[in-house]
Backbone bond lengths (Angstrom), bond angles and torsions (degrees), N, CA, C in turn:
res aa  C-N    CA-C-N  psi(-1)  N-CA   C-N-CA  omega(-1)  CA-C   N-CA-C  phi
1 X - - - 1.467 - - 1.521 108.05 -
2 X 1.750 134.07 151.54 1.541 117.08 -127.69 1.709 67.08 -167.68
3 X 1.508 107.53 6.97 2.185 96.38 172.49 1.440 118.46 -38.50
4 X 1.240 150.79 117.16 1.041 128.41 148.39 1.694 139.29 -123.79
5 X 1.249 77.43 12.98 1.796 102.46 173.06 1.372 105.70 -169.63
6 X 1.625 118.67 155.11 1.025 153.55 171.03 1.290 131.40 -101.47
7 X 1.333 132.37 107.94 1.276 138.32 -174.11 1.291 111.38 -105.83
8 X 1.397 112.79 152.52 1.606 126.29 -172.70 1.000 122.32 -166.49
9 X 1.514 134.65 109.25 1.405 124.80 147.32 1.142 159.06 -7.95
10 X 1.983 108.66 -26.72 1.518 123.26 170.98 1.434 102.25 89.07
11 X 1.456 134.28 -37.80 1.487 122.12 -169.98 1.311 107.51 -35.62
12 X 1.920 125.89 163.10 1.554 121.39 138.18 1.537 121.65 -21.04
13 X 0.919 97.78 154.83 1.979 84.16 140.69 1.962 85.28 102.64
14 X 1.320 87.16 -143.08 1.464 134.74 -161.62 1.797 97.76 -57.56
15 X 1.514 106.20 -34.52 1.500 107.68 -162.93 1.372 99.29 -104.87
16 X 1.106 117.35 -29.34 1.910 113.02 -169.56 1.959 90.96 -87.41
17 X 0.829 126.00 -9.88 1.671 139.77 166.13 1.196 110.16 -72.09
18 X 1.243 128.15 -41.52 1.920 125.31 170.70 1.611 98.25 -94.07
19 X 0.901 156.75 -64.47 1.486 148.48 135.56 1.090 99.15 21.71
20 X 1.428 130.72 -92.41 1.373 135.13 -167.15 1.365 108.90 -48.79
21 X 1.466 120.69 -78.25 1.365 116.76 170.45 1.395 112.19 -5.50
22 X 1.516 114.93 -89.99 1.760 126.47 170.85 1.611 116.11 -3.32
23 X 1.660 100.85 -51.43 1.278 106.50 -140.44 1.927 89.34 -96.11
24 X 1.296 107.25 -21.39 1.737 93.28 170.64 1.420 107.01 -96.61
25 X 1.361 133.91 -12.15 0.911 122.22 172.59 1.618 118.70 -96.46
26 X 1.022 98.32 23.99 2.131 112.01 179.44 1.606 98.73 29.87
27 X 1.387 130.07 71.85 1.113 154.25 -153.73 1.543 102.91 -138.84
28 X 1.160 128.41 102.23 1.914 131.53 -178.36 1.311 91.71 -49.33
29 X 1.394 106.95 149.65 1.679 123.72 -170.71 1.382 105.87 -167.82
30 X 1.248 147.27 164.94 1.825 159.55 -175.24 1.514 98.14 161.60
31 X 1.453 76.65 -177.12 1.555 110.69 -173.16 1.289 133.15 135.63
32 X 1.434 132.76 -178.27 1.624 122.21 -152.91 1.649 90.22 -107.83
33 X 1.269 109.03 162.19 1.422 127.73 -171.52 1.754 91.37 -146.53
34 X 1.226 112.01 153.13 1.408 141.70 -179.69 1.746 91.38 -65.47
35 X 1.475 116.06 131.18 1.333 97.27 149.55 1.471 145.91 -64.24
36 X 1.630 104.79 135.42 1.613 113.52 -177.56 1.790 96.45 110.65
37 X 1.367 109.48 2.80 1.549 118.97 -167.33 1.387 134.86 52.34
38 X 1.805 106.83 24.56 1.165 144.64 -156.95 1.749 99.13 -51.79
39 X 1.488 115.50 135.59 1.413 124.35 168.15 1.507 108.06 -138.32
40 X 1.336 109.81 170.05 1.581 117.73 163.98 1.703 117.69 -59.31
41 X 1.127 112.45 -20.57 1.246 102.97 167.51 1.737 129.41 -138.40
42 X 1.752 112.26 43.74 1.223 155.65 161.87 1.512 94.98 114.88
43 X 1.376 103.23 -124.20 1.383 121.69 -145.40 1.700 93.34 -81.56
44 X 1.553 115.48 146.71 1.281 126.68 -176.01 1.822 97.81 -74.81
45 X 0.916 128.86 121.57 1.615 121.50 169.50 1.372 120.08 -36.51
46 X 1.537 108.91 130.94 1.543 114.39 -176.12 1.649 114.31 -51.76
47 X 1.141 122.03 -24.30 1.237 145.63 -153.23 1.683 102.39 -66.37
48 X 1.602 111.87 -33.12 1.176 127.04 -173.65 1.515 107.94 -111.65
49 X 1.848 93.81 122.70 1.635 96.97 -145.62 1.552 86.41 -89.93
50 X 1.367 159.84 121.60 1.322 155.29 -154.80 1.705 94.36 -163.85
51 X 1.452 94.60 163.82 1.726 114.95 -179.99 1.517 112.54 -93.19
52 X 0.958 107.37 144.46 1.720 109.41 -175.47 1.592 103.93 -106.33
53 X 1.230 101.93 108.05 1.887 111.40 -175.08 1.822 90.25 -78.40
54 X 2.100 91.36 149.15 1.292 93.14 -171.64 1.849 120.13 -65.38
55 X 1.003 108.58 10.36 1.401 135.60 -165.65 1.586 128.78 -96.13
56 X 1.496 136.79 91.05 1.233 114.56 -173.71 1.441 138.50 -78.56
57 X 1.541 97.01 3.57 1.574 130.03 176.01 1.587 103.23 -58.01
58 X 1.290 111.83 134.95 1.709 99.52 145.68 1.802 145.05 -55.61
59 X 1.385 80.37 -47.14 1.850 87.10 -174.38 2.087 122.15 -70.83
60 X 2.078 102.07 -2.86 0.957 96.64 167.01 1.702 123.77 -78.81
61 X 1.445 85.66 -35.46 2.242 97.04 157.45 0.981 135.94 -77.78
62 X 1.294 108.29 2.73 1.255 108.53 166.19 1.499 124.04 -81.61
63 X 1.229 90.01 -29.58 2.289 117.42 -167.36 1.361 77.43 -66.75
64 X 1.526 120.62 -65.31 1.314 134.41 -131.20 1.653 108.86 -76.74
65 X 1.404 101.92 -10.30 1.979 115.07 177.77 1.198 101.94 -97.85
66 X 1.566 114.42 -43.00 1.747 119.72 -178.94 2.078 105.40 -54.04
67 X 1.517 97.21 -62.89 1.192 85.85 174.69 1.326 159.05 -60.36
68 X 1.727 95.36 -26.64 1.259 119.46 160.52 1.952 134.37 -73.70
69 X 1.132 94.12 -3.99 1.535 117.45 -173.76 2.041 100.46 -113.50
70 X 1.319 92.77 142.86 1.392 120.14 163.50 1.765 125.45 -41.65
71 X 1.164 92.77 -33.81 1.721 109.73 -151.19 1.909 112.36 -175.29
72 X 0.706 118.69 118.19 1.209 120.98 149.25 1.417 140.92 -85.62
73 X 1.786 130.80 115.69 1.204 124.06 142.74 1.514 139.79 -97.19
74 X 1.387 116.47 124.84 1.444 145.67 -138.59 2.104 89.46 -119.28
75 X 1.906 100.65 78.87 1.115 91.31 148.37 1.436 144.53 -107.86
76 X 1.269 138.72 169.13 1.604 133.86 -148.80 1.558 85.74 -166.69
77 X 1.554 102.09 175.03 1.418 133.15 160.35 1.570 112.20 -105.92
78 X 1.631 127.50 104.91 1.267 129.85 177.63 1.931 101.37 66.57
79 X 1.067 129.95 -158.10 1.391 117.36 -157.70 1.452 122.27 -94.49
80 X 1.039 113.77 147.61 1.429 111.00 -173.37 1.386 126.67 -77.91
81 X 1.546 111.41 136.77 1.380 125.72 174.78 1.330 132.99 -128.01
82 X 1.088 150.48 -138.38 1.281 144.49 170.36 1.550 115.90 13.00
83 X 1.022 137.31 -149.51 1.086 156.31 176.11 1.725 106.40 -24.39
84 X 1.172 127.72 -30.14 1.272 145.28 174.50 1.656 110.07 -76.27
85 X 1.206 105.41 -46.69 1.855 117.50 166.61 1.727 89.29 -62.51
86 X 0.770 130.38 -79.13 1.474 127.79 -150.13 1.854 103.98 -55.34
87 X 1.363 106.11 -21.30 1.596 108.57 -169.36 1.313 89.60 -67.28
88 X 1.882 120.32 -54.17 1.138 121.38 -167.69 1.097 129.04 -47.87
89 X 1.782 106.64 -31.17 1.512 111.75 -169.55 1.571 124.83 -82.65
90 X 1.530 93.12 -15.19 1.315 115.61 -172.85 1.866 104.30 -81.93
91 X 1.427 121.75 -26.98 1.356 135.03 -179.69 1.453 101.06 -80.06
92 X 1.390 127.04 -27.39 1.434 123.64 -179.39 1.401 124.85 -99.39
93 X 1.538 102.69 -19.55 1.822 119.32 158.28 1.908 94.95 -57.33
94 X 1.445 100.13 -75.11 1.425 98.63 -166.00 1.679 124.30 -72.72
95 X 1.221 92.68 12.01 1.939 92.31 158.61 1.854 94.70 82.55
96 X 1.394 129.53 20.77 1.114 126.54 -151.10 1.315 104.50 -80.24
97 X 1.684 148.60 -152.72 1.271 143.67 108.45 1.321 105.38 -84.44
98 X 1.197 123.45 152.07 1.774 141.99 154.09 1.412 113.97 -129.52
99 X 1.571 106.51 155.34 1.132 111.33 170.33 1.686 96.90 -133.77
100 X 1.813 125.04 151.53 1.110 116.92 167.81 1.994 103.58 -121.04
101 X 1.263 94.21 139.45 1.219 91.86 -171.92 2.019 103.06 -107.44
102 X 1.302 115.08 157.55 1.527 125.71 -179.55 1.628 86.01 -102.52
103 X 1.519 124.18 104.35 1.212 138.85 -176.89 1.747 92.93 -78.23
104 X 1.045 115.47 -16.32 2.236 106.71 176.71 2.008 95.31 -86.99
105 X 1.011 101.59 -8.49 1.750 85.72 -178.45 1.602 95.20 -92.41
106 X 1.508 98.99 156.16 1.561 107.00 -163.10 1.602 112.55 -55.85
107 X 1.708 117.65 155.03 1.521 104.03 175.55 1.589 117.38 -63.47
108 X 1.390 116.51 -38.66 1.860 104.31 -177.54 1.247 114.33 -33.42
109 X 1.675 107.78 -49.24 1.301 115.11 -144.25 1.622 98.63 -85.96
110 X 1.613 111.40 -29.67 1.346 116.77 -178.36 1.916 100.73 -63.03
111 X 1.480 114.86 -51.88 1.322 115.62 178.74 1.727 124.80 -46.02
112 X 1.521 99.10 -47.07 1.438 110.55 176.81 1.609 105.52 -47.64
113 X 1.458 114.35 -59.62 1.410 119.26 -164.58 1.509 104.15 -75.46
114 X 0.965 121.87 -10.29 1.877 119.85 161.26 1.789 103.57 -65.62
115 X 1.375 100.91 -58.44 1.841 111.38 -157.38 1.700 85.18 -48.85
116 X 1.933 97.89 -68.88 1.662 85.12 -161.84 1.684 123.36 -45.75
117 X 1.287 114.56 -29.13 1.884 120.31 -168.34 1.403 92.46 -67.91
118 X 1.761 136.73 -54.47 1.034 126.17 -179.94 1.743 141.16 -66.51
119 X 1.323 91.06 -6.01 1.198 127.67 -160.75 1.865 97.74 -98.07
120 X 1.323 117.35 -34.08 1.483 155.26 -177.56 1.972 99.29 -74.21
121 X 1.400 79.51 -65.66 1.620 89.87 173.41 1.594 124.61 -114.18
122 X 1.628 106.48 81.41 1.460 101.03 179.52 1.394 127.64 -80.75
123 X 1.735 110.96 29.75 1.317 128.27 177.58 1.497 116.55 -94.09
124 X 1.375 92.37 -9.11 1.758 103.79 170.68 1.610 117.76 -82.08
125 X 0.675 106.83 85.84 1.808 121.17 161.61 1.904 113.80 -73.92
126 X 1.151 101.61 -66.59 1.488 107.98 176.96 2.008 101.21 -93.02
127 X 1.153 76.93 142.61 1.969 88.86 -179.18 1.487 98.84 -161.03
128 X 1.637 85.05 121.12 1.039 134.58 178.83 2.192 116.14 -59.70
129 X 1.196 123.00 79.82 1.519 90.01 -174.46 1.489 91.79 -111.11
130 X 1.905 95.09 147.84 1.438 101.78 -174.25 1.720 85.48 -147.82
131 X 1.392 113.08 179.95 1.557 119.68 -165.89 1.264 120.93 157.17
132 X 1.422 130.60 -162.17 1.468 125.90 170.02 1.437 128.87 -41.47
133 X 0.969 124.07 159.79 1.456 125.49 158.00 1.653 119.15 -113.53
134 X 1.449 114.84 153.35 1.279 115.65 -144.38 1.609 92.87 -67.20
135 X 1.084 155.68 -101.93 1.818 141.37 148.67 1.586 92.35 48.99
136 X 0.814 137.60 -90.70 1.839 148.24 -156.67 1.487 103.84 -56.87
137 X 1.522 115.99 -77.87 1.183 136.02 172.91 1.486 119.20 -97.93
138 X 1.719 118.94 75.44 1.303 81.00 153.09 1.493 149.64 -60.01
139 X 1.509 119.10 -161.06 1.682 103.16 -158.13 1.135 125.69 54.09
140 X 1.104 119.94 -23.88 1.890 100.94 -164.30 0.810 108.32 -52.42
141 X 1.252 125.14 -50.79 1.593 137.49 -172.43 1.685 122.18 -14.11
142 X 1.982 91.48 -67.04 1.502 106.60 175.91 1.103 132.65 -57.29
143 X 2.235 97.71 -31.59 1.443 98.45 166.78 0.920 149.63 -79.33
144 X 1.844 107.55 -10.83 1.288 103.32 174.43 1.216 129.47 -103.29
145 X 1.930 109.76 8.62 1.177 124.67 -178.32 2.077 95.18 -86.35
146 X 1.603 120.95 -28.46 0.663 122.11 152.94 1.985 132.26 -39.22
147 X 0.784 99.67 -43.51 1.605 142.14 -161.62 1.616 92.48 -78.09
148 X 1.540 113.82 -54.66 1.484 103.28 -158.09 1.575 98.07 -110.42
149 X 1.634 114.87 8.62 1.399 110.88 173.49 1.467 106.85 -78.33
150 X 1.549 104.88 -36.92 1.599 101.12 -151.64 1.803 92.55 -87.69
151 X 1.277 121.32 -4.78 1.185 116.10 -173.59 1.560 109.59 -90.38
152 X 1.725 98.02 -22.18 1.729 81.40 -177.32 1.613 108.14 -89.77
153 X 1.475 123.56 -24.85 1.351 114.56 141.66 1.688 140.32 -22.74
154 X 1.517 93.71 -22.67 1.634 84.98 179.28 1.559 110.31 -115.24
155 X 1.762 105.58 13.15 1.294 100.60 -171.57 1.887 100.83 -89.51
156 X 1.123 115.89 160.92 1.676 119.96 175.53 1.340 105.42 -73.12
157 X 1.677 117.88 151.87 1.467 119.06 -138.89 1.777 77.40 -118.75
């Protein structure tokens, strides 16, 4: 596995959950944010040092993380829709890898199936994680900060 940064959108949810991770584990991390650092529930926290796309839309930061990243992981609760469909589509325009994970199936098993996909693709250096927002799924948050703690633990230092 060849991780060496983390990209994110900034939304609640799914993305301010790998964010966090990053940020206690002093782990390199970026990525594009909506202009004005726009979220579902105002301003993205200063705390998260990210790029402000000229755009206050979502789906222009979204392209703009997919493309700029190695790989994408696309977590959710049960299957993905909205904003999570569009991540996907944007990983298959740009020739990307993705993986989508069912954030209610246990973390081992969620972790295992990360190692092997990255492990699959050791062209991923930058990875992309994007997913629910806190509104849709609550929890996600914990889980995927859960999710991306134990994963950067298993990456080589």
């Amino acid at each position: 596995m060849n991780v060496r940064k983390i990209v994110s959108g900034g939304q609640t949810g799914a993305d301010q959950g790998a964010l966090s991770a990053c940020v206690m584990a002093r782990f390199p991390y970026g990525g594009w944010v909506p202009k004005g650092r726009r979220s579902e529930k105002g301003k993205i926290p200063s705390r998260y040092r990210l790029r402000q796309h000229r755009s206050r839309h979502y789906p222009p930061r979204t392209e703009a993380n997919v493309r700029d990243s190695d790989g994408t992981l696309i977590c959710v609760y049960g299957k993905p829709d909205g904003g999570s469909l569009l991540t996907i589509d944007f990983a298959k325009q740009h020739c990307k890898p993705w993986l989508a994970l069912d954030m209610t199936r246990p973390m081992e098993k969620n972790l295992a199936r990360v190692v092997r996909w990255l492990k699959r693709h050791p062209e991923i250096e930058v990875l992309n994680v994007a997913g629910s927002r806190r509104s849709k799924a609550p929890g996600i948050h914990m889980a995927v900060r859960r999710l991306i703690r134990a994963l950067l633990r298993r990456l080589p230092e």
